[in-house]
N, C-alpha and C positions, 0 to 999 in steps of 0.2 A: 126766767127766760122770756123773751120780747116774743110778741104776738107774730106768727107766720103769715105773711104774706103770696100771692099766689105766684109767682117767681121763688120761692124757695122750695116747690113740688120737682123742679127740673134740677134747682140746687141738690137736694137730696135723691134723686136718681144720679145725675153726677156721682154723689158721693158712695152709692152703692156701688156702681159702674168700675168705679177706681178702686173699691176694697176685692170686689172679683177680680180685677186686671191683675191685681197686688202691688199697686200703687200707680205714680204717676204717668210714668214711663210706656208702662204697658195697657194704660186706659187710651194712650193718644189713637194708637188706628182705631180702638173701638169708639170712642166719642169724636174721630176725629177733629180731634183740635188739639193744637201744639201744650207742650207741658207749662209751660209759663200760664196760658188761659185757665187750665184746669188748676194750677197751683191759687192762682187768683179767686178762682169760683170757690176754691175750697175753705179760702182763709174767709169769704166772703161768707159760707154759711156758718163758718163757725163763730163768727164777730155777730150775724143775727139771734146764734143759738146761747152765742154768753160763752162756750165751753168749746175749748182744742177737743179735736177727733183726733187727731194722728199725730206720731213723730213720722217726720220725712226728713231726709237730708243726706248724709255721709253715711251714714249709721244703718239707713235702709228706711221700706217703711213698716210702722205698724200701729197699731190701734190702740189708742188707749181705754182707762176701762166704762170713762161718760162714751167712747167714740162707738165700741164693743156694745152697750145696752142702746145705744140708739142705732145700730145694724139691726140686734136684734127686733128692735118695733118697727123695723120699717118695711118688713116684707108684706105684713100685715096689714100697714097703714097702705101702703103702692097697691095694694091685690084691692084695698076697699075704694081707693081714689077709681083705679081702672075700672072696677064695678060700676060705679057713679057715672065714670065719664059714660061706657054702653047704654047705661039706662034712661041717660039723658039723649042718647042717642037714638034712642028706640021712642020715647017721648018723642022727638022733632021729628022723627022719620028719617034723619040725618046718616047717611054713612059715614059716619065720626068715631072716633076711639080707637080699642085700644080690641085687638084678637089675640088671647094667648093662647097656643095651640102645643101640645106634646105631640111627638112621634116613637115609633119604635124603630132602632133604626134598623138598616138594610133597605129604607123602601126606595132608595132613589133607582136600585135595577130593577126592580118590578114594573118590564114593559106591560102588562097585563090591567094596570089600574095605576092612571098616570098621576101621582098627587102633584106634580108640578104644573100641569096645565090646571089642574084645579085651584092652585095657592092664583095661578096667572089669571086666572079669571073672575076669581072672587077681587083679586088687588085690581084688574081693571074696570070691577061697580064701582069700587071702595077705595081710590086712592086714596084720600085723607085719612083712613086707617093704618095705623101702626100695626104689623104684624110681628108678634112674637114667638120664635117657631126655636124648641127643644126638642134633645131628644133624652128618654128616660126610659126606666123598668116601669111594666105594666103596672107592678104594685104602686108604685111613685104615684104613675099618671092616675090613677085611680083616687089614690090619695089626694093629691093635688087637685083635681074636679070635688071631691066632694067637700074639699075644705075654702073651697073660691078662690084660689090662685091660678086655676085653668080653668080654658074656657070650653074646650074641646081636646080631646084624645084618642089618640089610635094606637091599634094594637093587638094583641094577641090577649083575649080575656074570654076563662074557660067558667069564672064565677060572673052572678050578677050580682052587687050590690045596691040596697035599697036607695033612695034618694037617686038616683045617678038610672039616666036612659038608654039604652045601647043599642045603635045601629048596627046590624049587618053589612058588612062589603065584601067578604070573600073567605076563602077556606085555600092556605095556604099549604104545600106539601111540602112537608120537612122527611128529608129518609138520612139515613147514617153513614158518613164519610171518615176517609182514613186519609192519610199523608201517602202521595203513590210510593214516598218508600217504606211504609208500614206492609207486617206479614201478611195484614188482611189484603190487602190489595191485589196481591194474585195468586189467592188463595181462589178456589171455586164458590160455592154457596157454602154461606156458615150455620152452622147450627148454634142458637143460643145459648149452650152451653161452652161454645169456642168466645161469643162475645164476650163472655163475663170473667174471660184471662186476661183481657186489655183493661188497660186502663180509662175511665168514661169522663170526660169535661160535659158537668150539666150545667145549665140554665139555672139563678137560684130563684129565678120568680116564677119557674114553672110546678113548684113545691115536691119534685122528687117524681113527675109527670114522666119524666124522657128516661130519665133512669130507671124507673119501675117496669118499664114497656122492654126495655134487655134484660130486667133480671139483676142489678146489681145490687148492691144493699149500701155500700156507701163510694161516692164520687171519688176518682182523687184530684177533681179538680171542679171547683166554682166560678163560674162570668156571668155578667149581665149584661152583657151585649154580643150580637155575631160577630163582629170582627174579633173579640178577643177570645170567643170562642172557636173561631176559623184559625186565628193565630196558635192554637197551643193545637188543636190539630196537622196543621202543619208544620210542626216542629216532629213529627215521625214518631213523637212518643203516647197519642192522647187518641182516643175514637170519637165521635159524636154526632149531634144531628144538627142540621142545620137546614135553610129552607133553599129546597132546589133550585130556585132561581139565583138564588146570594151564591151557591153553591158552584153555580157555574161562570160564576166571573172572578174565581178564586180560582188561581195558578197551584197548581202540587195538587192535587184533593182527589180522592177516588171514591166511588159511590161504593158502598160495601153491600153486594148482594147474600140477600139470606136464605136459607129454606123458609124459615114460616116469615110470613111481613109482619116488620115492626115497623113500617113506616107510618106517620099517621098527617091530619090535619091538622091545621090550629086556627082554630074562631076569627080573623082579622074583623073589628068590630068598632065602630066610631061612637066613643062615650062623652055625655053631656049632662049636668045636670037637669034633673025632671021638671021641667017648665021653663027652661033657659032659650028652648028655641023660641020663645017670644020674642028674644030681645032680636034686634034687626041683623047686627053684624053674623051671630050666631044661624039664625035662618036665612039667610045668605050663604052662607058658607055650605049650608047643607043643601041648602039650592044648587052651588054648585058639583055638588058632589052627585046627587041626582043627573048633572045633564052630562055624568062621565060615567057611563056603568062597565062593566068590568067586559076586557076584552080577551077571550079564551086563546089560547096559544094553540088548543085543537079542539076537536068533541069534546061534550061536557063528561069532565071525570079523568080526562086523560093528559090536561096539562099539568107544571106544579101549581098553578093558581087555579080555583073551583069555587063556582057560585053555591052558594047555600042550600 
């Protein structure tokens, strides 16, 4: 294989770019550029690398199995280049590189702690920073910071693991909703033992947290996300918890009042590798996040978002 040159770092983003799109067709809005250019860059890394990555054509696309083992090195290779670039950044003092950030989602209705003025402020120190903004299960994001594929994480985390730092940002209320045409709905106050005839859709990164708080012993339903957890709620056959605020921008949903509360908090907490905030882009970011602190919807305690 011929020696890499530093124009083949975009060739091989390109080329991961177009295997998540699943091919050429569907890489164009995300790389923006028409299929003809991408079909070109692509025959171009492969004439550097000596060896076809893919069939493309009538047939469809897919990978072949030299195209298949060099996916697999390249996550690892991209997360160490992006390392490099930060660190070289932090070296010059430079707002340069590359921010990869997870989230949990639902946070975009969370009037109470804005992360979008936040993303807006950090991106107007740092233009020349690329931002990379997912969203994933806590476990993932977890995962992902401590293996150097992220740079930053948010989210709901009830453990702390070693290596990895955790900011506090808030204490989110999650209580338990029905479909307004489930029985619970206009039903009065329930007793826990009426909750554990319905059927419960948990969380599977909250390790059996939501369900154990009703009493149930096994789910009959698993999500890793509020929307698809809102969705099977809403279908009138499923109960569950979800957080108040997500809760009320979701049409059909009824808050299911209990005798005893089961409602509870959940940690929202901003995680980063232990000594990562040296690098510039990274302390930055939490700069920003410092000059947004959390805005209460009423007295402390009594909206669904709660400071610490």
């Amino acid at each position: 294989m011929r020696r890499l040159h530093d124009v083949d770092l975009k060739l091989l983003r390109t080329f991961k770019a177009i295997v998540e799109a699943g091919g050429l067709s569907g890489a164009q809005a995300t790389l923006n550029s028409s299929q003809s250019t991408l079909s070109t860059q692509l025959a171009d890394l492969e004439k550097r690398l000596g060896f076809r990555l893919c069939q493309r054509g009538r047939g469809g696309f897919a990978l072949t199995p030299q195209g298949q083992k060099l996916l697999d090195a390249l996550e690892d290779f991209l997360a160490a280049a992006d390392h490099f670039q930060n660190e070289a950044a932090s070296i010059s003092g430079e707002m340069r590189g590359v921010l990869r950030l997870s989230v949990v989602d639902a946070m975009l209705c969370n009037a109470a702690w804005d992360l979008s003025a936040i993303l807006r402020d950090f991106n107007a120190r740092a233009k020349a920073t690329l931002i990379e903004l997912s969203a994933a299960s806590p476990s993932d994001m977890e995962r992902l910071v401590a293996e150097g594929k992220r740079d930053i994480a948010i989210g709901p985390f009830f453990r702390r693991n070693a290596g990895l730092s955790y900011v506090p940002l808030f204490q989110e209320h999650h209580a338990l909703f029905c479909a307004a045409a489930h029985p619970l709905a206009r039903s009065g106050p329930v007793q826990a033992a009426t909750l554990r005839q319905h059927a419960f859709v948990a969380r599977g990164y909250l390790h059996r947290y939501d369900v154990e708080r009703v009493g149930h012993v096994e789910p009959a339903a698993l999500v890793d996300t509020m929307e698809t957890q809102a969705l099977l709620i809403r279908s009138g056959r499923f109960i569950g918890y979800l957080p108040s605020h997500y809760a009320q921008t979701v049409d059909g949903l009824t808050r299911i009042e209990t005798v005893e509360p089961v409602d509870y908090l959940s940690p929202i907490q901003l995680v980063h590798s232990t000594g990562a905030s040296e690098n510039i882009l990274i302390r930055s970011f939490l700069n920003r996040v410092a000059e947004h602190p959390l805005r209460l919807d009423g007295p402390a305690g009594q909206g669904p978002i709660r400071p610490f």
